[in-house]
PDB file as gemmi writes it, atoms N, CA and C in Angstrom:
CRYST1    1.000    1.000    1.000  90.00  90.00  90.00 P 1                      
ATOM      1  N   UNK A   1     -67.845 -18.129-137.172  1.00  0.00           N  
ATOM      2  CA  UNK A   1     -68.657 -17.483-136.148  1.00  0.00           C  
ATOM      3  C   UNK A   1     -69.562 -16.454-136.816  1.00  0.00           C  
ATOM      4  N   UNK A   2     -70.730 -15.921-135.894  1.00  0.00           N  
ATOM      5  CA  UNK A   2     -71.831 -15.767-136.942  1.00  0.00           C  
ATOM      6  C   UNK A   2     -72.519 -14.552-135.291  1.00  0.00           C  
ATOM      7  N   UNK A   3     -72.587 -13.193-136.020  1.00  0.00           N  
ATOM      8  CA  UNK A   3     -73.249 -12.097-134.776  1.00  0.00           C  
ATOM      9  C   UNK A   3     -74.949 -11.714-135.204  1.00  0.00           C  
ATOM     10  N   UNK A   4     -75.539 -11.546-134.843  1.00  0.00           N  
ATOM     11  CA  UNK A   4     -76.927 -10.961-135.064  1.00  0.00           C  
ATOM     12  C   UNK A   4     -76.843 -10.049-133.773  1.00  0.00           C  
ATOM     13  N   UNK A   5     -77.345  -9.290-134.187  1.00  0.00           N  
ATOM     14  CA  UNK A   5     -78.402  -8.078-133.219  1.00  0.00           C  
ATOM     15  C   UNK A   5     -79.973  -7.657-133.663  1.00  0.00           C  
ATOM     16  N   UNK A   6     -80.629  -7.660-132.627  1.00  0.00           N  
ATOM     17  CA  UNK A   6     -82.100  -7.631-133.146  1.00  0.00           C  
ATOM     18  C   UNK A   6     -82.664  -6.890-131.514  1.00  0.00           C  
ATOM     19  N   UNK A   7     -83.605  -6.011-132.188  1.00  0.00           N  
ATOM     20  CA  UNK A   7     -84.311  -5.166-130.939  1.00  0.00           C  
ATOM     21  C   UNK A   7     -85.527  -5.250-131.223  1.00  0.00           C  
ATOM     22  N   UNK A   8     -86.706  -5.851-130.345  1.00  0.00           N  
ATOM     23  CA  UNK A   8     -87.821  -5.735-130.220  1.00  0.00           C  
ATOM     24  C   UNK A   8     -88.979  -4.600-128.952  1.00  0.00           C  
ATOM     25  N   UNK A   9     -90.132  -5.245-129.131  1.00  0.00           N  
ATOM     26  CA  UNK A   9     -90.665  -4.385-128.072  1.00  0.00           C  
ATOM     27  C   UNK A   9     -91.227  -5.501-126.923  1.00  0.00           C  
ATOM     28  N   UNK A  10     -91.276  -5.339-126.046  1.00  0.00           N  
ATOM     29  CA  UNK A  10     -91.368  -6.075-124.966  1.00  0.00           C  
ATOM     30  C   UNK A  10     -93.340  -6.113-124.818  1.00  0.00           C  
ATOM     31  N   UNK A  11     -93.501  -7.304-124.648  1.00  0.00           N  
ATOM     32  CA  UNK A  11     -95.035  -7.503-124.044  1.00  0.00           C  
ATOM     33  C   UNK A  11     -95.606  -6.719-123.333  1.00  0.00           C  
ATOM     34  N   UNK A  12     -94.709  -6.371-122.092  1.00  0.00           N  
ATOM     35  CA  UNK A  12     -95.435  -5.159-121.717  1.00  0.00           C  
ATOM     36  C   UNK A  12     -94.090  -4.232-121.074  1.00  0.00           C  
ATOM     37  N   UNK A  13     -94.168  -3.207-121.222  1.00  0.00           N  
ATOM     38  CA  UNK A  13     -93.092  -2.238-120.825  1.00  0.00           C  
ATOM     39  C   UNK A  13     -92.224  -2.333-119.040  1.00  0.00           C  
ATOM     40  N   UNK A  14     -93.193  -2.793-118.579  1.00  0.00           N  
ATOM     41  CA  UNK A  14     -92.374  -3.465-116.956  1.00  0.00           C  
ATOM     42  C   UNK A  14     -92.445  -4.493-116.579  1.00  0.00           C  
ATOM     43  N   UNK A  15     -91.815  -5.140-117.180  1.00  0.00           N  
ATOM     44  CA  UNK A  15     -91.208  -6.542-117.073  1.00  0.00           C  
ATOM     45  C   UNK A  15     -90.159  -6.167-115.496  1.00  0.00           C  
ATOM     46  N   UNK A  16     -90.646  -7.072-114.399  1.00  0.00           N  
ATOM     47  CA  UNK A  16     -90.024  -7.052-113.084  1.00  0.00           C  
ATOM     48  C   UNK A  16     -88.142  -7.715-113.252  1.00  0.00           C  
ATOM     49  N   UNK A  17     -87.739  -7.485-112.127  1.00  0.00           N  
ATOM     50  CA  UNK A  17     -85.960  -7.936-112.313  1.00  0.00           C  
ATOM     51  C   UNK A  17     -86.166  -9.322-112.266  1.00  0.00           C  
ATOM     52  N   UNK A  18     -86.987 -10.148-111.487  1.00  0.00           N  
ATOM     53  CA  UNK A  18     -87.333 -11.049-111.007  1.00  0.00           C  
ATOM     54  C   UNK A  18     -87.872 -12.384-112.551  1.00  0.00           C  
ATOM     55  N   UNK A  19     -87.909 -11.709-113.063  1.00  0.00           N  
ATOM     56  CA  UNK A  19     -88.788 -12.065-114.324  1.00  0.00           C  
ATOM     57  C   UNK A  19     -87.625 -11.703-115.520  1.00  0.00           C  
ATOM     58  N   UNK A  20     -86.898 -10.852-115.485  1.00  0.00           N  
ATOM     59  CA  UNK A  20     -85.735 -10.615-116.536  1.00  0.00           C  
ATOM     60  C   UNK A  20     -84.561 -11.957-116.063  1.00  0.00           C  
ATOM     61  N   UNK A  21     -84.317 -12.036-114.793  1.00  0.00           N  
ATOM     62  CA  UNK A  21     -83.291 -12.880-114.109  1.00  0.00           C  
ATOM     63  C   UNK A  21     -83.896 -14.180-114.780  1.00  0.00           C  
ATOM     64  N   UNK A  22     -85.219 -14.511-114.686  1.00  0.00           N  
ATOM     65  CA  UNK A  22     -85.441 -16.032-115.152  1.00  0.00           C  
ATOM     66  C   UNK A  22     -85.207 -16.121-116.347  1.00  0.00           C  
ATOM     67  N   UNK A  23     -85.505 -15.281-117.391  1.00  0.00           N  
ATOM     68  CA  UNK A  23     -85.261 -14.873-119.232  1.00  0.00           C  
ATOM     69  C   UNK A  23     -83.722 -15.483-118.524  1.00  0.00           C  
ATOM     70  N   UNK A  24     -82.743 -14.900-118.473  1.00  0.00           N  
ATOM     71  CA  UNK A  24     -81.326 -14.602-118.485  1.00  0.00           C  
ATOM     72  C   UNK A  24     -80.997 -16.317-117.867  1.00  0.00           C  
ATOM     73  N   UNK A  25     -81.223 -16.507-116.839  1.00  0.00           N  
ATOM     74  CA  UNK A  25     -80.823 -17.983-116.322  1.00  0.00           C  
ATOM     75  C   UNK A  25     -81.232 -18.790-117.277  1.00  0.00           C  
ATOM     76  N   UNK A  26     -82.528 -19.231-118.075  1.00  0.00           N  
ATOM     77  CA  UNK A  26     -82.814 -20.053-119.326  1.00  0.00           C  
ATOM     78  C   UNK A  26     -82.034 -20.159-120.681  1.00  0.00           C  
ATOM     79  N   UNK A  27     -81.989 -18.135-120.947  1.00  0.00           N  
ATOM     80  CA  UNK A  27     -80.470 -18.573-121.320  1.00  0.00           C  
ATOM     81  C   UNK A  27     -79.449 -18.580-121.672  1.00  0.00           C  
ATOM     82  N   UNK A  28     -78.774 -18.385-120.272  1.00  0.00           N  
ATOM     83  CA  UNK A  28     -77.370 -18.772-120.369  1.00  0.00           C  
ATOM     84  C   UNK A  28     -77.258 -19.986-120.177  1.00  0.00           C  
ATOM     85  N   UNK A  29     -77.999 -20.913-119.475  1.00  0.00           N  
ATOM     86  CA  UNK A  29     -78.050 -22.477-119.739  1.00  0.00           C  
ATOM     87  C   UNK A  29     -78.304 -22.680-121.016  1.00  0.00           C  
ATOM     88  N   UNK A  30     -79.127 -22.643-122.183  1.00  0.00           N  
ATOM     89  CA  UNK A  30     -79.027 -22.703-123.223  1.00  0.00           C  
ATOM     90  C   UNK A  30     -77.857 -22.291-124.349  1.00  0.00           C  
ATOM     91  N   UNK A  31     -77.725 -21.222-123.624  1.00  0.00           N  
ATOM     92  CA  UNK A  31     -76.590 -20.686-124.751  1.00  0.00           C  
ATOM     93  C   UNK A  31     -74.978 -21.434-124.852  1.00  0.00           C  
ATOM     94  N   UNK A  32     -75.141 -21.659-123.459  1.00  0.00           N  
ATOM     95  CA  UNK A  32     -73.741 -22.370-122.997  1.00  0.00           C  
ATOM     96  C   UNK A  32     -73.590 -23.627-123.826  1.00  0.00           C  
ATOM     97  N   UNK A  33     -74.543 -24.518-123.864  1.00  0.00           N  
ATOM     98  CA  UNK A  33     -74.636 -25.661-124.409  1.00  0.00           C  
ATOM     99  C   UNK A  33     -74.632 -25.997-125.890  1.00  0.00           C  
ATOM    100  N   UNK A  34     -74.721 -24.544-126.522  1.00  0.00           N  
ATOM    101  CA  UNK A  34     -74.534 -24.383-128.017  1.00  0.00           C  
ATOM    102  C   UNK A  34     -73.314 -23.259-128.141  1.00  0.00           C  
ATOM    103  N   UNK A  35     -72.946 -23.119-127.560  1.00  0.00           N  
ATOM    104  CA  UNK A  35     -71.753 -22.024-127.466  1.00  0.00           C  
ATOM    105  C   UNK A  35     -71.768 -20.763-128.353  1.00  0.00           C  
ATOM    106  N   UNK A  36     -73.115 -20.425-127.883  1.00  0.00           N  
ATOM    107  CA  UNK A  36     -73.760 -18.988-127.763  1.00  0.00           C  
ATOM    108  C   UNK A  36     -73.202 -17.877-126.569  1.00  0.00           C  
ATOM    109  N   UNK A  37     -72.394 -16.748-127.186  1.00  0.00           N  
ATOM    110  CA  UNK A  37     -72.638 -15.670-126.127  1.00  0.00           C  
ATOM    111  C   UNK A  37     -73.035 -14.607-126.596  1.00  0.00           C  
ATOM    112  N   UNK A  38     -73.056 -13.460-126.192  1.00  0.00           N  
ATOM    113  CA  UNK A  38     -73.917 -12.160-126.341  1.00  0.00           C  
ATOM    114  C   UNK A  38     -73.914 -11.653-124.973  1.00  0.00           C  
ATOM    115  N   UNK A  39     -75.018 -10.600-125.207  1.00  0.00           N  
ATOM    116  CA  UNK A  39     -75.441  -9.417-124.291  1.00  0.00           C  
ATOM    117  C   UNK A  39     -76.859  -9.153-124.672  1.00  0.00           C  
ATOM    118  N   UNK A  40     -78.030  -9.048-123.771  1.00  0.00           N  
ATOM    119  CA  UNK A  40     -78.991  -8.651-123.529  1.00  0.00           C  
ATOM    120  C   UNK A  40     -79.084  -7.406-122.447  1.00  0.00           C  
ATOM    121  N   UNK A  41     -79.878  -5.961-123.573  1.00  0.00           N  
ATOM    122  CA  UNK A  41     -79.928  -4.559-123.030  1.00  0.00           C  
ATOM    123  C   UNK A  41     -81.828  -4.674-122.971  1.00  0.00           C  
ATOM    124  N   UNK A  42     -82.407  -3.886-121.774  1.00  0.00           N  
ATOM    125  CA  UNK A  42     -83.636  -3.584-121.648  1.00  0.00           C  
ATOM    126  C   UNK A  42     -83.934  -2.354-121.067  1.00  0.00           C  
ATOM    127  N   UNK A  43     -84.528  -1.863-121.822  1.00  0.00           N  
ATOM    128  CA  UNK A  43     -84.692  -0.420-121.412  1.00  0.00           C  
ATOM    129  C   UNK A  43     -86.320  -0.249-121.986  1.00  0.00           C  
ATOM    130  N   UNK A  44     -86.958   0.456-121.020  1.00  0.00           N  
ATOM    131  CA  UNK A  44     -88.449   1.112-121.383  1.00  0.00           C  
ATOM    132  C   UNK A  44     -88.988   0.529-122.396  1.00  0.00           C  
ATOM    133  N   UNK A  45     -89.107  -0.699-122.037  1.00  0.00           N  
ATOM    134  CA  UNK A  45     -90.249  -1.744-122.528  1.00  0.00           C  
ATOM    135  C   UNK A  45     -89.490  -2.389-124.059  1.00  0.00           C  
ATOM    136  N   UNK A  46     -88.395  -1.959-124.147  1.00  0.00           N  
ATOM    137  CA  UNK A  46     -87.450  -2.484-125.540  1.00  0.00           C  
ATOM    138  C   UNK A  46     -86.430  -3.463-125.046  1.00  0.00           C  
ATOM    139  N   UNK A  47     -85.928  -4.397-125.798  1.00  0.00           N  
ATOM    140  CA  UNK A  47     -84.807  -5.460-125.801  1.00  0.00           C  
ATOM    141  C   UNK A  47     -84.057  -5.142-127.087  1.00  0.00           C  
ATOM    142  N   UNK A  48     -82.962  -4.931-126.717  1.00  0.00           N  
ATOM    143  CA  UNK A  48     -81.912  -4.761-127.996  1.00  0.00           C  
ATOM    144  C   UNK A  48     -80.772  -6.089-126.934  1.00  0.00           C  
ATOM    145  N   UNK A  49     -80.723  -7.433-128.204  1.00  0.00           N  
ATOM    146  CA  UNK A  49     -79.520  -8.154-127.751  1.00  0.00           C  
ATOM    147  C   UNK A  49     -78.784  -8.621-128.747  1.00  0.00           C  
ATOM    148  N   UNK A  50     -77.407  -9.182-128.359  1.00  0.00           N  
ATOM    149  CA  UNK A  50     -76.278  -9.176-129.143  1.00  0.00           C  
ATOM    150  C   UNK A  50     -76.088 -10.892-128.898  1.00  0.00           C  
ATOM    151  N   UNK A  51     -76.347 -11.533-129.998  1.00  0.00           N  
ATOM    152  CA  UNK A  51     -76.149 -13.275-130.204  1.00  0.00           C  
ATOM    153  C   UNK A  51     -74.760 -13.557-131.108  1.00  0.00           C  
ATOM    154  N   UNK A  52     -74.000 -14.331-130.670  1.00  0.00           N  
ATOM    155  CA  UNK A  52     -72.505 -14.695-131.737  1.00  0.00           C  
ATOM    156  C   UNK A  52     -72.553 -15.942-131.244  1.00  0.00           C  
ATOM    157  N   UNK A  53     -72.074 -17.196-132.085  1.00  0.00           N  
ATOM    158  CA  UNK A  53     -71.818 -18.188-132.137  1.00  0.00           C  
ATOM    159  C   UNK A  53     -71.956 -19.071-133.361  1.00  0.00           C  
ATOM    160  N   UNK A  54     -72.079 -19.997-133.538  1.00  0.00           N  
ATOM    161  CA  UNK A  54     -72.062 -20.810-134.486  1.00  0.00           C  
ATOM    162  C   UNK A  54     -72.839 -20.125-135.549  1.00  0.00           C  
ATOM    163  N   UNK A  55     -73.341 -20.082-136.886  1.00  0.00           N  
ATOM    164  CA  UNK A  55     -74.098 -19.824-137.468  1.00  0.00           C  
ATOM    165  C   UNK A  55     -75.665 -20.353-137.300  1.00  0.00           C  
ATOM    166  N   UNK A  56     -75.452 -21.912-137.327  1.00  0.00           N  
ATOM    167  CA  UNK A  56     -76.632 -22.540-137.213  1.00  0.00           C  
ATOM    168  C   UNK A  56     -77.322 -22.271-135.782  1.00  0.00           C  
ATOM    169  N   UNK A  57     -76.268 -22.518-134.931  1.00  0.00           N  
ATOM    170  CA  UNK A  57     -76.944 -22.095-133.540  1.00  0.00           C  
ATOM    171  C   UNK A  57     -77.497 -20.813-133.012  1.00  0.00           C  
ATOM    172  N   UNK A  58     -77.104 -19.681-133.751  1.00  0.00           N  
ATOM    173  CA  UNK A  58     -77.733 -18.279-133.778  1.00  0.00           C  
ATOM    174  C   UNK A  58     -78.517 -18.162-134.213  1.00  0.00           C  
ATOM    175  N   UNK A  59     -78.727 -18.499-135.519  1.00  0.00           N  
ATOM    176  CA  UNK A  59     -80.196 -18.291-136.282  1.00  0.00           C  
ATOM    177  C   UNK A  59     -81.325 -19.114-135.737  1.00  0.00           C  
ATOM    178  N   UNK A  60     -81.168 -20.781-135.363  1.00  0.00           N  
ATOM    179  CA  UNK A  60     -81.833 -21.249-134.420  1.00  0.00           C  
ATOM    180  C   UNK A  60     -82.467 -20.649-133.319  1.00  0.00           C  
ATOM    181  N   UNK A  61     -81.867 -20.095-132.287  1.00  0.00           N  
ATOM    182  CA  UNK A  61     -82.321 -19.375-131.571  1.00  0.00           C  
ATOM    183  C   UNK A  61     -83.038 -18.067-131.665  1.00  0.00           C  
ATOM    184  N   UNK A  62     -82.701 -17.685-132.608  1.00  0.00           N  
ATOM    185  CA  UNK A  62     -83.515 -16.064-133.040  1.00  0.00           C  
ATOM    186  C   UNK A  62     -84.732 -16.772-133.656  1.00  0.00           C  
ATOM    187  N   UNK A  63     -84.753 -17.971-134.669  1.00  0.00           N  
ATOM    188  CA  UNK A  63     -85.748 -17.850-135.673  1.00  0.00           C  
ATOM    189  C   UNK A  63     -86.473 -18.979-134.621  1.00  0.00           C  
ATOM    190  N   UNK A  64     -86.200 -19.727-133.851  1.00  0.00           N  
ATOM    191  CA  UNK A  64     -87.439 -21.142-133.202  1.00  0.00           C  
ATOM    192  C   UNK A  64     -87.742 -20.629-131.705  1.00  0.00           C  
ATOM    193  N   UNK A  65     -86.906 -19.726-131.364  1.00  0.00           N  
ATOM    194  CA  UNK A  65     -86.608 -19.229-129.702  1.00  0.00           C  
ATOM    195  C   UNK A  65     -87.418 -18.216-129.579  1.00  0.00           C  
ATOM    196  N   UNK A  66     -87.012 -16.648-129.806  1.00  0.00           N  
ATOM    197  CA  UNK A  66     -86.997 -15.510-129.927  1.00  0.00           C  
ATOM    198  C   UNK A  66     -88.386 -14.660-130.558  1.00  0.00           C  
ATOM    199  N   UNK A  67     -87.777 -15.287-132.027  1.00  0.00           N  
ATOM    200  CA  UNK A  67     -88.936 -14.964-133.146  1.00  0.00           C  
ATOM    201  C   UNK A  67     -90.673 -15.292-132.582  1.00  0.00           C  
ATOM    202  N   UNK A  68     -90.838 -16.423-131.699  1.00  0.00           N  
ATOM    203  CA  UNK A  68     -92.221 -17.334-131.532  1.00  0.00           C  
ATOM    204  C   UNK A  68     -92.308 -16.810-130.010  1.00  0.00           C  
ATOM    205  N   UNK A  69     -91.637 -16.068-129.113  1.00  0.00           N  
ATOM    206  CA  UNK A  69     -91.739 -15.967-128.090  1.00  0.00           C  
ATOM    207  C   UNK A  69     -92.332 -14.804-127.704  1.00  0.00           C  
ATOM    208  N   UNK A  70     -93.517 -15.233-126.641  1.00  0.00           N  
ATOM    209  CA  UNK A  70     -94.744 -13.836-126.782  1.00  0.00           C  
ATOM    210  C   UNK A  70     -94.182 -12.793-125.838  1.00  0.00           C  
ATOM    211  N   UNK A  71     -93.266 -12.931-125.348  1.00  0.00           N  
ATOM    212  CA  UNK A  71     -92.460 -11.897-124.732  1.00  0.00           C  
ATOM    213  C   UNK A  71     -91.543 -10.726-125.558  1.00  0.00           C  
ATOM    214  N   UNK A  72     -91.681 -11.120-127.013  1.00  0.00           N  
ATOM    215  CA  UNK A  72     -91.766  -9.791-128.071  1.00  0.00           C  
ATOM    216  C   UNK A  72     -92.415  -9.678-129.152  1.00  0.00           C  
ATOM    217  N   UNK A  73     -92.684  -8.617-129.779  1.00  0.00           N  
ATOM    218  CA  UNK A  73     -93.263  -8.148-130.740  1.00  0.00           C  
ATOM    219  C   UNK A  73     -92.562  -7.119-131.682  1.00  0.00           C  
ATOM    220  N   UNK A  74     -92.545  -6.882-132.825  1.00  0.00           N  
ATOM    221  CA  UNK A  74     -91.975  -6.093-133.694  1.00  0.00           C  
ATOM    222  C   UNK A  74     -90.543  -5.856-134.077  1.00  0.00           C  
ATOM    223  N   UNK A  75     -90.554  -7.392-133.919  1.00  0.00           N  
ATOM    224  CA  UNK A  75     -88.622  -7.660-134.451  1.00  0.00           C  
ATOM    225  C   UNK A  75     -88.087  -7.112-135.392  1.00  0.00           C  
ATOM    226  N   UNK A  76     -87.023  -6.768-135.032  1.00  0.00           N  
ATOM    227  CA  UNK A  76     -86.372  -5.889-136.107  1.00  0.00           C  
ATOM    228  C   UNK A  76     -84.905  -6.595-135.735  1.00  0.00           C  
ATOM    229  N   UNK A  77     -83.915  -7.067-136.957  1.00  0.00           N  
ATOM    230  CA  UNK A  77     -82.785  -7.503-137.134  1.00  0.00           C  
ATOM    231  C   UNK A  77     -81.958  -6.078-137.721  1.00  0.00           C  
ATOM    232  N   UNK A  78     -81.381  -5.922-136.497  1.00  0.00           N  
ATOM    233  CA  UNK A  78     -80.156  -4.604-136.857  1.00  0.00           C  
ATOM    234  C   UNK A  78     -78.966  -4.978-137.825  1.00  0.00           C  
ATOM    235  N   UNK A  79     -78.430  -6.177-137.636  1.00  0.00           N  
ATOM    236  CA  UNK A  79     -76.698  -5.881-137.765  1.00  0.00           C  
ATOM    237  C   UNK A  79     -76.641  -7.760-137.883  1.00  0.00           C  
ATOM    238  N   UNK A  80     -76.021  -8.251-138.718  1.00  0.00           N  
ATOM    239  CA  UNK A  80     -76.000  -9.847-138.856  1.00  0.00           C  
ATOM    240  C   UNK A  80     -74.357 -10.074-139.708  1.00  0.00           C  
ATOM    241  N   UNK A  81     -73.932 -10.794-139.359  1.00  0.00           N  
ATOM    242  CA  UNK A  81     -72.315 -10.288-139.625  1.00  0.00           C  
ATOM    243  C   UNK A  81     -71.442 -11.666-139.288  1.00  0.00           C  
ATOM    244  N   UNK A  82     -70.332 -12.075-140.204  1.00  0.00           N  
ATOM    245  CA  UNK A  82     -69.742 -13.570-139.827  1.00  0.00           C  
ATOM    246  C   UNK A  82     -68.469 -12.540-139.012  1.00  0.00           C  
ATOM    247  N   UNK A  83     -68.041 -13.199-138.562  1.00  0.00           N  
ATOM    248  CA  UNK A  83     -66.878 -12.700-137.040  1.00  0.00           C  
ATOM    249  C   UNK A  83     -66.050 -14.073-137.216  1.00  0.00           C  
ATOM    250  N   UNK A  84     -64.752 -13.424-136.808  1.00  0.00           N  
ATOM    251  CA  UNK A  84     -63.394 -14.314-136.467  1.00  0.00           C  
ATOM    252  C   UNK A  84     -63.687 -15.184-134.911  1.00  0.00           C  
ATOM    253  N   UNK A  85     -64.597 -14.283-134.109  1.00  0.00           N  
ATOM    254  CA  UNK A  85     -64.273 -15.080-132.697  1.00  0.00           C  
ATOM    255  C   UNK A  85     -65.245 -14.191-131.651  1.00  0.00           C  
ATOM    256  N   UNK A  86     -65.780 -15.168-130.780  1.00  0.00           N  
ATOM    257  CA  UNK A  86     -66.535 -13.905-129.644  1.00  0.00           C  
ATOM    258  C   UNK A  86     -66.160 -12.608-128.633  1.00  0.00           C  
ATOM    259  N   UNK A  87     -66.715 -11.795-129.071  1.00  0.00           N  
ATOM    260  CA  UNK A  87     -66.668 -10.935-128.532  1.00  0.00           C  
ATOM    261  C   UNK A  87     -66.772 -10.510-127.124  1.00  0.00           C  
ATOM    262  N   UNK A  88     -67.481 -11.361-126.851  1.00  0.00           N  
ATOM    263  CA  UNK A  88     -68.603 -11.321-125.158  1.00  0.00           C  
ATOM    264  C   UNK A  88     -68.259 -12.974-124.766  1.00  0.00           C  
ATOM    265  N   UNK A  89     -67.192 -13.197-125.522  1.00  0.00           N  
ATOM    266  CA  UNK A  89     -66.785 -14.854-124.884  1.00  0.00           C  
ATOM    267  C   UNK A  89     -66.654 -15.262-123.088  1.00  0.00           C  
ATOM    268  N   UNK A  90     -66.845 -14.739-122.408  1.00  0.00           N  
ATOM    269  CA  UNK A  90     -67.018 -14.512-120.738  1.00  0.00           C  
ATOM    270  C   UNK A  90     -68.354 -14.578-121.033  1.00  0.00           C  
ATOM    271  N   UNK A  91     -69.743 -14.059-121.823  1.00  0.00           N  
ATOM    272  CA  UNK A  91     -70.537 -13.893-121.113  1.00  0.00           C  
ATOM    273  C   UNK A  91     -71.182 -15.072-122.145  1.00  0.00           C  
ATOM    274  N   UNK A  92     -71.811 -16.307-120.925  1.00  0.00           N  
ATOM    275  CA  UNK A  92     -73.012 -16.996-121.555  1.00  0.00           C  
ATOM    276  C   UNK A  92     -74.146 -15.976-122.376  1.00  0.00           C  
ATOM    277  N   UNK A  93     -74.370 -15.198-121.710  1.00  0.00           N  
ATOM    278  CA  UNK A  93     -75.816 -13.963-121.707  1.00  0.00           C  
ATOM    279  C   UNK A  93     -75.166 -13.153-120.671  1.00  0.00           C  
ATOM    280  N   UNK A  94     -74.390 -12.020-121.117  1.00  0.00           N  
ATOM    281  CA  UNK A  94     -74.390 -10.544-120.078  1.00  0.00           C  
ATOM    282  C   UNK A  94     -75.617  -9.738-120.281  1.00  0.00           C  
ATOM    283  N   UNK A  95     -75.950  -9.201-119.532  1.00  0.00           N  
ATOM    284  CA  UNK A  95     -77.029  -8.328-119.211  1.00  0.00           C  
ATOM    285  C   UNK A  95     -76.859  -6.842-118.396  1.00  0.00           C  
ATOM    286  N   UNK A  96     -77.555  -5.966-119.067  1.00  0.00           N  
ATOM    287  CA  UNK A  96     -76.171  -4.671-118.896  1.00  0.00           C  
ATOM    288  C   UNK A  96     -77.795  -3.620-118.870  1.00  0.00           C  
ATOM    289  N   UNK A  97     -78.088  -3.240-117.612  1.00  0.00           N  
ATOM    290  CA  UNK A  97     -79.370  -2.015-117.495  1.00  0.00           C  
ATOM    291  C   UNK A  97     -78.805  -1.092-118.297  1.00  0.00           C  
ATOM    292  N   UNK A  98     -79.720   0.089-118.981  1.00  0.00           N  
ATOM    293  CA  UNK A  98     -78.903   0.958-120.079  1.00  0.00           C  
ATOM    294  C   UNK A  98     -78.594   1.640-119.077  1.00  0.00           C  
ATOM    295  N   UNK A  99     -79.321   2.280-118.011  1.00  0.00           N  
ATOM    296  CA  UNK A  99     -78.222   3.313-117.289  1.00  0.00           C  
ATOM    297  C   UNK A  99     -77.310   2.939-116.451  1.00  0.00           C  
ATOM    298  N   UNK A 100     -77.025   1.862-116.752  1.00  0.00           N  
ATOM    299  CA  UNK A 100     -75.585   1.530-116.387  1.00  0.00           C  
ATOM    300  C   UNK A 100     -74.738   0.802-117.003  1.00  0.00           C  
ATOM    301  N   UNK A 101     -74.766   1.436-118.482  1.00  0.00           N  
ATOM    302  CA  UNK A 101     -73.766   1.307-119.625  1.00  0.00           C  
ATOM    303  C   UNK A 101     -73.064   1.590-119.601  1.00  0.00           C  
ATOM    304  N   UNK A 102     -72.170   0.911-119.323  1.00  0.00           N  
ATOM    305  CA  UNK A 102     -70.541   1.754-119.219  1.00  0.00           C  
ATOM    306  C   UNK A 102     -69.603   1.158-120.055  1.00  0.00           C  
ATOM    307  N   UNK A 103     -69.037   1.843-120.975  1.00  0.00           N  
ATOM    308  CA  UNK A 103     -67.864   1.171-122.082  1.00  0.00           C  
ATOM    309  C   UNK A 103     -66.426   1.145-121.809  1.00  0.00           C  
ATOM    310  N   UNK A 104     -66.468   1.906-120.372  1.00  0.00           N  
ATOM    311  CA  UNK A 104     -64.913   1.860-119.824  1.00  0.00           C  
ATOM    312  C   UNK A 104     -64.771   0.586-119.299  1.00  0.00           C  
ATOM    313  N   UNK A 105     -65.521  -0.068-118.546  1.00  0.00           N  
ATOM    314  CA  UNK A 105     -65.660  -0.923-117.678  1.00  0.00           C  
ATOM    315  C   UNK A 105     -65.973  -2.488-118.966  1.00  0.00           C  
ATOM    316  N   UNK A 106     -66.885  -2.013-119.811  1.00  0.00           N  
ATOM    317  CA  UNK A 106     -67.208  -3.452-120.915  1.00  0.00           C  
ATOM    318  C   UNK A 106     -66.847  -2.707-122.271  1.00  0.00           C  
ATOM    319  N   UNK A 107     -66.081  -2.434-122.645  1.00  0.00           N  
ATOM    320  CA  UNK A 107     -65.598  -1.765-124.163  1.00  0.00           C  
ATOM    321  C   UNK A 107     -66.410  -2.557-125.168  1.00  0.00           C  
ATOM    322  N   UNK A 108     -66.925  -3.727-125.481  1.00  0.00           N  
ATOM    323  CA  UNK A 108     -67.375  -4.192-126.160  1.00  0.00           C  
ATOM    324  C   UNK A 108     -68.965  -4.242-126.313  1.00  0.00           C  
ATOM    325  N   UNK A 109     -69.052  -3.723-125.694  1.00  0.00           N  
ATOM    326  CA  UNK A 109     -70.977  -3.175-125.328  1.00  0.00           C  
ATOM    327  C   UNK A 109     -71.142  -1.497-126.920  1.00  0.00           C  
ATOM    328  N   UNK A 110     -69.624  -1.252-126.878  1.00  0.00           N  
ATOM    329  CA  UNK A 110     -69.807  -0.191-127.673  1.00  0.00           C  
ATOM    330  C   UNK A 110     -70.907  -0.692-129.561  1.00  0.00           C  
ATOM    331  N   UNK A 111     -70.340  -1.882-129.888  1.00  0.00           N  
ATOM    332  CA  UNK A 111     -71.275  -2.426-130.903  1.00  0.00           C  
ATOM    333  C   UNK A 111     -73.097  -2.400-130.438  1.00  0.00           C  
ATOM    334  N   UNK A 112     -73.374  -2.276-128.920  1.00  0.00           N  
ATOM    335  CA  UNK A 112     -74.552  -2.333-129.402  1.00  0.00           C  
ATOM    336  C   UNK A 112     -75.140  -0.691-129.204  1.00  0.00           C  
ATOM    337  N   UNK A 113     -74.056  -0.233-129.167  1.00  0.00           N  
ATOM    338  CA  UNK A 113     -74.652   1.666-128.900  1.00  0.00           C  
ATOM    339  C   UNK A 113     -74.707   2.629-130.642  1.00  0.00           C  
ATOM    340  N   UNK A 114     -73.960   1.360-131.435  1.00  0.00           N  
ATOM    341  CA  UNK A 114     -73.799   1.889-132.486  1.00  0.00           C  
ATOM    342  C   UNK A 114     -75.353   1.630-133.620  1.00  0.00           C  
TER     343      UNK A 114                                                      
END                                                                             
């Protein structure tokens, strides 16, 4: 198993819920099918998200998905790391508003505060 974290800047800083929900439904259908999970955070026009799964299938998605997608700019790869097992295994794609980060409630959200 294989983690990346990477935070970019968003196309434009207000991106509607309506428009984050469709990002998130594309994919967690995608992710599911490669047995991708993570967490996607958006805050004031930034995306910081958390990808674990296969090796090949993570980097795939960051480098043919992510990387080419005009919905960011100025990628930056935080944290890339082989792992025993998922972390966020419940979540196809969780999605977590920052002000309502809570680590009591998702303890494992704490990796992306670090």
């Amino acid at each position: 198993m294989y983690e990346l974290v990477y935070n970019s800047v968003a196309y434009r800083p207000d991106i509607a819920d309506s428009e984050l929900e469709r990002i998130l439904e594309g994919a967690r259908k995608n992710n599911l099918e490669m047995d991708i999970t993570g967490v996607l955070v958006f805050n004031n026009g930034e995306f910081v998200q958390l990808l674990e799964g296969p090796r090949e299938a993570v980097l795939h998605v960051y480098d043919e998905i992510i990387f080419h997608n005009h919905r960011h700019s100025a990628l930056v790869i935080g944290w890339e790391d082989e792992i025993e097992q998922h972390r966020f295994g419940d979540w196809s794609m969780g999605y977590q508003p920052v002000d309502k980060l809570d680590s009591a409630k998702t303890p494992n959200l704490e990796i992306i505060r670090q």
